[in-house]
C-alpha positions in Angstrom: 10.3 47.8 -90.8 13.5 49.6 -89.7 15.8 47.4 -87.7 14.8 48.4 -83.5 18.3 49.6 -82.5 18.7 51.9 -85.8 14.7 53.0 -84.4 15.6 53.7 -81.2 18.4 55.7 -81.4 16.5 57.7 -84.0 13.9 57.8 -81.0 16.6 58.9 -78.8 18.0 61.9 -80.7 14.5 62.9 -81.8 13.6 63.2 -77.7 17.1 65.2 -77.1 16.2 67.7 -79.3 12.6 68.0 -77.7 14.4 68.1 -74.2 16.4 70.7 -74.9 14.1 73.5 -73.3 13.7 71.2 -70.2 17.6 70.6 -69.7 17.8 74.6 -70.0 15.1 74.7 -67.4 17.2 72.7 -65.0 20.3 74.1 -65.4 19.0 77.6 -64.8 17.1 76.3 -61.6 20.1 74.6 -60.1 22.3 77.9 -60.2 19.8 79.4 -57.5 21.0 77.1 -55.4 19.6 74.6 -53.2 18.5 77.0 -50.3 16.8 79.6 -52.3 15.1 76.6 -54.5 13.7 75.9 -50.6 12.7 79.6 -50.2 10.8 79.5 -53.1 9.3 76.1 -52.9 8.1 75.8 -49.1 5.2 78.3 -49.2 1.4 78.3 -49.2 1.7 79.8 -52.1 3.1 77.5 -54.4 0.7 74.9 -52.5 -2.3 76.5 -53.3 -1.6 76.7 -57.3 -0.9 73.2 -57.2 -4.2 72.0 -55.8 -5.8 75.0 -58.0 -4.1 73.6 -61.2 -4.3 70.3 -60.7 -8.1 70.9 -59.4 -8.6 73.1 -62.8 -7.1 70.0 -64.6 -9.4 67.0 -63.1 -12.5 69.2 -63.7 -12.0 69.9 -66.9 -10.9 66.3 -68.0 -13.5 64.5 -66.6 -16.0 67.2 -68.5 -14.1 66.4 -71.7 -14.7 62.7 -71.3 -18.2 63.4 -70.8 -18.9 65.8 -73.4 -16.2 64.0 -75.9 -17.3 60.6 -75.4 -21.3 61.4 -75.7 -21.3 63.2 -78.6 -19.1 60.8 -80.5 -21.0 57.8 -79.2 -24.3 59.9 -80.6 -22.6 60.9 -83.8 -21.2 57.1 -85.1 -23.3 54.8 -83.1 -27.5 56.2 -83.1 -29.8 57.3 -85.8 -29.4 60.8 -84.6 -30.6 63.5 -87.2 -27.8 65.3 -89.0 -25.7 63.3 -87.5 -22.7 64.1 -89.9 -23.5 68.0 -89.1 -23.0 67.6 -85.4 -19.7 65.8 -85.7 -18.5 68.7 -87.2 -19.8 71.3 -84.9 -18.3 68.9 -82.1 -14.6 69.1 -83.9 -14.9 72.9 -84.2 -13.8 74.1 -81.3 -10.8 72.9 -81.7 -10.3 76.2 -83.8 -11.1 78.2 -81.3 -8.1 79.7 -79.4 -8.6 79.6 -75.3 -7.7 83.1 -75.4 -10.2 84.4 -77.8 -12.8 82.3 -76.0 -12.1 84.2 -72.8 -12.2 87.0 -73.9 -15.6 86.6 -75.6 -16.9 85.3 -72.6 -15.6 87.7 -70.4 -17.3 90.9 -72.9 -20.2 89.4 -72.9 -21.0 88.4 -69.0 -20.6 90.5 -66.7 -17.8 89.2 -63.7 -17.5 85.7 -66.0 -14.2 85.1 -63.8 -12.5 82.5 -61.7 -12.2 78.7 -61.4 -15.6 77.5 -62.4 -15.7 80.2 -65.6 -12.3 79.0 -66.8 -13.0 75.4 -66.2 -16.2 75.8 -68.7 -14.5 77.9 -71.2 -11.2 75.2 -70.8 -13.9 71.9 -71.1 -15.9 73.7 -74.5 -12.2 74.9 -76.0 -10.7 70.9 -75.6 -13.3 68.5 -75.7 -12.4 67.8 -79.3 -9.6 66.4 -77.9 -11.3 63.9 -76.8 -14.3 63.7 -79.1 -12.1 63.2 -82.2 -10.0 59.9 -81.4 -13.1 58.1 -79.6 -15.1 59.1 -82.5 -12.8 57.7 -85.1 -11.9 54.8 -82.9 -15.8 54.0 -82.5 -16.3 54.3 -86.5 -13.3 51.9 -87.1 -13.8 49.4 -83.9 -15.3 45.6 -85.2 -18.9 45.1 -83.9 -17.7 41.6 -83.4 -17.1 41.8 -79.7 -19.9 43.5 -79.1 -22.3 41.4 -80.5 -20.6 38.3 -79.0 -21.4 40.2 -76.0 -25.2 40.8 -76.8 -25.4 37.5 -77.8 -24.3 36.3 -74.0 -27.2 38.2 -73.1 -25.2 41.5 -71.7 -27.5 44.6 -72.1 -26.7 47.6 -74.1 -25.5 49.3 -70.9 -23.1 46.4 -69.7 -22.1 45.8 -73.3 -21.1 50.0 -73.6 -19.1 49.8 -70.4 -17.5 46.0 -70.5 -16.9 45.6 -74.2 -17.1 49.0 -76.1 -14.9 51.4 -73.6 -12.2 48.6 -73.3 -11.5 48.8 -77.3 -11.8 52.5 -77.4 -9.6 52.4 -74.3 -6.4 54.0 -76.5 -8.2 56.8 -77.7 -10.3 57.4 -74.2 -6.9 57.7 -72.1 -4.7 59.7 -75.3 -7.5 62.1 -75.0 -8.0 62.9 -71.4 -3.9 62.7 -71.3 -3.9 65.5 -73.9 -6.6 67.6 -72.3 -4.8 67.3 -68.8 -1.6 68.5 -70.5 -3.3 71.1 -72.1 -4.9 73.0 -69.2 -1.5 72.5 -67.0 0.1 74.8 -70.1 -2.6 77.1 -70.6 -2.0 80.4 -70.2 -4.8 82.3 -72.2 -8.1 81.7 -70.7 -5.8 81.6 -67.0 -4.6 84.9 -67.7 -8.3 86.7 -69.0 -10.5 84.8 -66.9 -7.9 85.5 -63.7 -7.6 82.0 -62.6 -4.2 81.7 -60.6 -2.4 78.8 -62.1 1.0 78.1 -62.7 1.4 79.3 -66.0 0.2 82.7 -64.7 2.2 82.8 -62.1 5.1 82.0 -63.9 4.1 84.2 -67.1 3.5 87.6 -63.8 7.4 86.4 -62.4 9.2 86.5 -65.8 6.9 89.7 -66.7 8.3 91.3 -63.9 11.3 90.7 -64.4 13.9 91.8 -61.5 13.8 87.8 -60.3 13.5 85.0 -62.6 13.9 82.3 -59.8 10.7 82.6 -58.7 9.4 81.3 -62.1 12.1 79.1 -62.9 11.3 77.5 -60.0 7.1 77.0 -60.3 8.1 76.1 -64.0 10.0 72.7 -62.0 7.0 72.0 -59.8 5.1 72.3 -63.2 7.4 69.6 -64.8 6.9 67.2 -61.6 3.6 67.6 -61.6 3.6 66.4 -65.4 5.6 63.6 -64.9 3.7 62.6 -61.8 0.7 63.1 -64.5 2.0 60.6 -66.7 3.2 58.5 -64.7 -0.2 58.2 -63.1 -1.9 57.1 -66.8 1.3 55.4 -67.7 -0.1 52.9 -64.3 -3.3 51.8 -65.8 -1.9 50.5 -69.2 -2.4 47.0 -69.3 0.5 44.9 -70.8 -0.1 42.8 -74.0 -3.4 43.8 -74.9 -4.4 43.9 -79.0 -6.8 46.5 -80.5 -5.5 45.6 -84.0 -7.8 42.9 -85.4 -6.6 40.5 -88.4 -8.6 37.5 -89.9 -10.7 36.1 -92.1 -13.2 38.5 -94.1 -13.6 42.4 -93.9 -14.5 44.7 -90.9 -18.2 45.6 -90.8 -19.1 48.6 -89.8 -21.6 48.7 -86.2 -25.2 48.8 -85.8 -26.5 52.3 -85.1 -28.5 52.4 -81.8 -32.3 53.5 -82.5 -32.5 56.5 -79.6 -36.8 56.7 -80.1 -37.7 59.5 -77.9 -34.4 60.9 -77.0 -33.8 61.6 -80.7 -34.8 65.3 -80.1 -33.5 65.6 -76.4 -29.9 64.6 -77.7 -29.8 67.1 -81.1 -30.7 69.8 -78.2 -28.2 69.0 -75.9 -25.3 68.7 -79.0 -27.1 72.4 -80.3 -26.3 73.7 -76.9 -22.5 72.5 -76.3 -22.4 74.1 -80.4 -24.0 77.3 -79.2 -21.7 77.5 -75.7 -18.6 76.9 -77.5 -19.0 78.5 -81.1 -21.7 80.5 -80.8 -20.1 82.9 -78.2 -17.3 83.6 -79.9 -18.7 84.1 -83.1 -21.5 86.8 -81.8 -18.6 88.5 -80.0 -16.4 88.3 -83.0 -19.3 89.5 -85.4 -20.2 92.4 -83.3 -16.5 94.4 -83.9 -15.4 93.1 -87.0 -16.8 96.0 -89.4 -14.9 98.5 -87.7 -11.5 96.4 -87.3 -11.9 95.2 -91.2 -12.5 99.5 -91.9 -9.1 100.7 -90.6 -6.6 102.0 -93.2 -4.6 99.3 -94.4 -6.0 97.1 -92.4 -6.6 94.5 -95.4 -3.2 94.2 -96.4 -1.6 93.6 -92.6 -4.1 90.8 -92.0 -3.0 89.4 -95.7 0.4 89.6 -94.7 0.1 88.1 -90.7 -1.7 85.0 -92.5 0.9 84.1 -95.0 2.9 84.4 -91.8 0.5 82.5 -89.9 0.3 79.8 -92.5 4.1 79.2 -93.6 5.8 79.6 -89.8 2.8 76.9 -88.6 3.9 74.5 -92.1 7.3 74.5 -90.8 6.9 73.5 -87.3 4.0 70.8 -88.3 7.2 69.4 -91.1 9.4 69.1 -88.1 7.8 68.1 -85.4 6.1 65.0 -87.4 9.6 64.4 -88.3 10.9 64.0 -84.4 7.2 61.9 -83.8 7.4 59.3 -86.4 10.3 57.3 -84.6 9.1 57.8 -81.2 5.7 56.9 -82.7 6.6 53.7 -84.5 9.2 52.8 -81.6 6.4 52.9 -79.2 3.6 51.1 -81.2 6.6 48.0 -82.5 9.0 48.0 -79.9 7.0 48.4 -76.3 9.4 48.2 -73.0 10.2 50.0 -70.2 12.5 51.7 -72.4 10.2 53.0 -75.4 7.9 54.2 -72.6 10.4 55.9 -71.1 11.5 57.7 -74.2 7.5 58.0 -75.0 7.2 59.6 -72.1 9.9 61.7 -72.2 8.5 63.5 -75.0 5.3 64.8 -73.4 7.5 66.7 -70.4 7.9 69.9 -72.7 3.6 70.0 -73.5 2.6 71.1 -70.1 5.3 74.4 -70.3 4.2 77.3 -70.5 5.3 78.5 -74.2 6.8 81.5 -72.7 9.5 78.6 -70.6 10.0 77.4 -74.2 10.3 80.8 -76.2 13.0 81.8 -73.1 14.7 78.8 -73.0 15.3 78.9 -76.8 16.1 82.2 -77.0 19.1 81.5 -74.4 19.6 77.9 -76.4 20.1 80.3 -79.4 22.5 83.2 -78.2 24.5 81.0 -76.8 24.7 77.6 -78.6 23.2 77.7 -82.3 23.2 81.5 -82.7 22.9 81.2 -86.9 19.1 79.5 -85.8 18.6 82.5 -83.8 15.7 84.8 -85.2 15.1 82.3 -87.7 12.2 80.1 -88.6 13.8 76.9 -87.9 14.4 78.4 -83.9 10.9 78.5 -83.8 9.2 75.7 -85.8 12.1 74.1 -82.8 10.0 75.6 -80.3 6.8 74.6 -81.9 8.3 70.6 -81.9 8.9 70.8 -78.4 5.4 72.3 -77.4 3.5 69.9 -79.7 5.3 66.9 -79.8 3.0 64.3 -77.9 0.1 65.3 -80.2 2.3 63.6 -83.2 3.4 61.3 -81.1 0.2 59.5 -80.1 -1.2 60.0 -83.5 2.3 58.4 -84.9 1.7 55.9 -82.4 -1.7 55.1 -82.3 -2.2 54.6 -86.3 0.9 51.9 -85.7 -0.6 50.3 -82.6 -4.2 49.7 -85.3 -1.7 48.3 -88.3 -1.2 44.6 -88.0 2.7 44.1 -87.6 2.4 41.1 -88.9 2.0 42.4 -92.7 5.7 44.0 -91.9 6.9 40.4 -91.0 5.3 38.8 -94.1 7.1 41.8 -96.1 10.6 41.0 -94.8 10.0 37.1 -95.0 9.7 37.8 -98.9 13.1 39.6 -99.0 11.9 43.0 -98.6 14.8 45.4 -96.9 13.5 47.8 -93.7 13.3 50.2 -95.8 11.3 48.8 -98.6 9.2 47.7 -95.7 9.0 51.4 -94.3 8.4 52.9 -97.3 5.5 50.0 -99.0 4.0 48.6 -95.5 4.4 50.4 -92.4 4.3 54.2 -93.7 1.3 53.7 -96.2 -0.6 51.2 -93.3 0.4 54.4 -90.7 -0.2 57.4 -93.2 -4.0 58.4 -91.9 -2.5 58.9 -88.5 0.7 61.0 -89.7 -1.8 63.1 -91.5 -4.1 63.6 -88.6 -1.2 64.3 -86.6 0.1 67.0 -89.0 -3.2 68.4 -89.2 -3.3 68.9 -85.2 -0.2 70.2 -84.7 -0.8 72.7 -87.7 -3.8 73.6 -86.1 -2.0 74.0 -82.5 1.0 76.1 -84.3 -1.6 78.3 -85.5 -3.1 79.4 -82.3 0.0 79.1 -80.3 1.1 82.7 -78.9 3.9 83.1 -75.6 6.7 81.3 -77.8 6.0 82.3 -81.3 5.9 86.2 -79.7 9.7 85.4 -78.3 10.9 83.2 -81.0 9.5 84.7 -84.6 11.6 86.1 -86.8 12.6 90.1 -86.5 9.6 92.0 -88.1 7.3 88.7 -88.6 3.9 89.6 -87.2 1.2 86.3 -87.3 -2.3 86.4 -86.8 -2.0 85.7 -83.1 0.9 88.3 -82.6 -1.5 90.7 -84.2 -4.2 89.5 -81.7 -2.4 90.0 -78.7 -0.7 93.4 -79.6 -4.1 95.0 -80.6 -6.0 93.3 -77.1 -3.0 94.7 -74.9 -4.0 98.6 -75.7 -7.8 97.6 -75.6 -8.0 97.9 -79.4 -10.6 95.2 -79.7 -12.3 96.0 -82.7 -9.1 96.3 -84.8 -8.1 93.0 -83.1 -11.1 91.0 -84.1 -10.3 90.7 -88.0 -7.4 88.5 -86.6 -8.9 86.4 -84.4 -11.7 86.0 -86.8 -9.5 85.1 -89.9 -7.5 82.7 -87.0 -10.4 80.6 -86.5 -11.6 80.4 -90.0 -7.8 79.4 -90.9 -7.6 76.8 -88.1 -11.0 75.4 -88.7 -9.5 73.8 -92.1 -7.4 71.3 -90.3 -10.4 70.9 -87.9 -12.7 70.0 -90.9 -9.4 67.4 -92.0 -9.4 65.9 -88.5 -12.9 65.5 -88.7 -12.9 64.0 -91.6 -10.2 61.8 -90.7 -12.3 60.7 -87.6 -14.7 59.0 -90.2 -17.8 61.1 -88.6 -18.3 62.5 -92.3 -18.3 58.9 -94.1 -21.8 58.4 -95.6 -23.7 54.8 -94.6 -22.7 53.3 -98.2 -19.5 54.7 -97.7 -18.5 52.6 -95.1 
């Protein structure tokens, strides 16, 4: 293992550079000036989107818990029919941009607006968020515990709640964290189902244009409320506990739950989350794509926005695994007030709007690194600062599973740290650097506000494509791109899914 200073100050550069949109945030405010900061902040206004946003947030959390963790629990724990099929369908949506579910929604009911429309559109585009982790961390957990438990003469119930949830725990809280962030940063369903949050506020101020303050200054309270945010989950780690397990003998895999007469009721109610969150879309999608696909030359810009698509989302997935994997291994080897700190750190820039992060670039560029302006690297940049905490808790939580103590045994037979990096801890941490690479692949992908400030002079993606064609109503010629955007993304879906260990046969396990 690396030495810990020589890992933390890895950690500590690799969190500068992620920082950099947030220090540019903060600069900017504090020219404004104390009393029009006061102006701006002090209003009903900006008290209203709070409670809105952070009301959109808890509602659509708690539904991702609920949908995430019952369908992986049915998935890896129950006989349930086609069980293998369902955990893909669950993973799926995850390949669905917000924005192209809103706007399927929205064309095909009528006044599908508001809080409660956005919130169910938000909950069916991120459960997977949730779904994935608890369904890989269910598959891989020991049945030991468990069985102690039913042994003592706990029911299934009490056995679920007191044993099971406590060793999913990591997984459970990384995924509603992620979700939470997620919906404080969206702007794509907020904007097409007309739910006044933040990040439409602040998208309406910089898209007007005569007075930046107003948004530099919701884009703060956006930042405090994140921090608040994780400080909040931060509060209900518990100190020294182990969800690595190392003794005698091999892991067995659990007992799947018999569900008898709720076999049927439970495929119905996965069927109908599948045909609420994929189904929609897809109808939508299919009804305009054989006159979008007709157009002149259509064939060849779509060919030539994927490539785009694919090597501009390659390049920010290469770098922003390369920030994550110290922060990562720091986190899961080295845990402080510190490490948290610094782990912590790195999630500020995920709930920003990406047009706060394509602006502050683009300023960060012209007037510090201007040969990185217009480039790729500016923007796979923007990408690392967006996306970091997905790599991050992947990073950390495939280190936090690997026994440290097969590092130790490595360096007490004269291995180096960096033998040690490169034969133990990398290989024993390699499934979560690939899940994390396949996630923020998948998130580059669909991301729009920054990659339409930061791509490269007369580089059009998928999603570019998407959003200029849906701006003049064009939405048949638009649907070819959104279509060939979810069939793209749902590659690294399928990965993830895979990776969970939903798609492991019995006598595979």
């Amino acid at each position: 293992m690396v030495p810990r200073p020589v890992l933390f100050g890895t950690a500590v550069v690799a969190v500068a550079v992620a920082l950099i949109p947030v220090a540019y945030l903060g600069v900017r405010t504090a020219e404004a000036g104390g009393e029009r900061i006061a102006e701006e902040l002090l209003t009903a206004r900006v008290g209203l989107l709070a409670l809105r946003t952070l009301g959109l947030a808890a509602v659509v959390t708690a539904g991702c818990l609920l949908l995430g963790v019952g369908s992986a629990f049915l998935v890896t724990r129950t006989d349930l029919p086609l069980r293998r099929f369902f955990g893909v369908l669950a993973a799926l949506p995850l390949a669905v941009p917000t924005y192209i579910a809103g706007f399927a929604w929205i064309s095909t009911v009528d006044r599908f607006e508001g809080f409660w429309p956005g919130a169910l559109v938000l909950t069916l585009c991120s459960y997977p968020y949730v779904f994935l982790p608890v369904a890989a961390a269910l598959t891989g957990a020991d049945p030991a515990q468990e069985e102690v438990s039913r042994s003592l003469g706990r029911g299934a119930w009490r056995t679920f709640t007191d044993v099971t949830l406590r060793q999913i725990r990591p997984a459970l809280t990384g995924g509603g964290l992620l979700v939470a962030l997620y919906v404080l940063s969206d702007f794509g369903a907020a904007s097409i189902l007309r739910v006044d949050t933040f990040t439409r506020a602040i998208f309406i101020a910089f898209d007007l244009g005569f007075d930046r303050t107003a948004a530099l200054v919701l884009s703060t309270v956006l930042v405090v409320l994140t921090v608040l945010l994780l400080a909040g989950e931060s509060a209900t780690r518990r100190r020294g506990e182990r969800y690595a397990r190392v003794g005698a003998g091999s892991r067995r895999p659990p007992a799947r739950s018999r569900l008898g007469w709720a076999r049927w009721p439970a495929v119905a109610a996965l069927a109908g989350v599948a045909a609420l969150a994929l189904g929609v879309p897809a109808v939508s999608l299919a009804q305009r794509m054989a006159v979008g696909v007709s157009r002149p030359g259509s064939l060849g810009e779509i060919a030539v926005a994927a490539g785009n698509s694919l090597w501009l989302s390659l390049a920010g997935a290469a770098l922003t695994m390369l920030l994550a994997l110290p922060i990562g291994l720091l986190s899961a080897r080295a845990p402080g007030a510190l490490t948290g700190l610094l782990e912590r750190l790195s999630y500020l820039t995920h709930a920003l709007p990406g047009v706060v992060i394509g602006l502050s670039l683009v300023f960060f560029g012209i007037n510090v690194a201007y040969p990185l302006y217009q480039t790729t690297w500016l923007l796979a940049l923007g990408y690392a600062a967006l996306f970091l905490p997905l790599a991050v808790a992947a990073v950390a939580g495939a280190a936090a599973q690997a026994p440290p103590i097969l590092e130790e045994v490595a360096r007490s037979l004269g291995r180096g740290p960096v033998a040690v990096l490169r034969t133990v801890t990398l290989p024993l941490t390699l499934p979560g650097i690939g899940a994390g690479a396949a996630l923020v692949f998948l998130t580059c992908m669909k991301e729009l506000p920054a990659t339409l400030l930061l791509r490269p002079t007369g580089t059009d993606t998928l999603a570019t494509e998407l959003w200029t064609h849906t701006t003049v109503n064009a939405y048949a010629a638009a649907a070819p791109y959104a279509a060939l955007l979810v069939l793209l993304s749902s590659v690294p879906t399928w990965l993830l899914a895979a990776r969970s260990g939903i798609l492991e046969s019995e006598g595979g396990r």
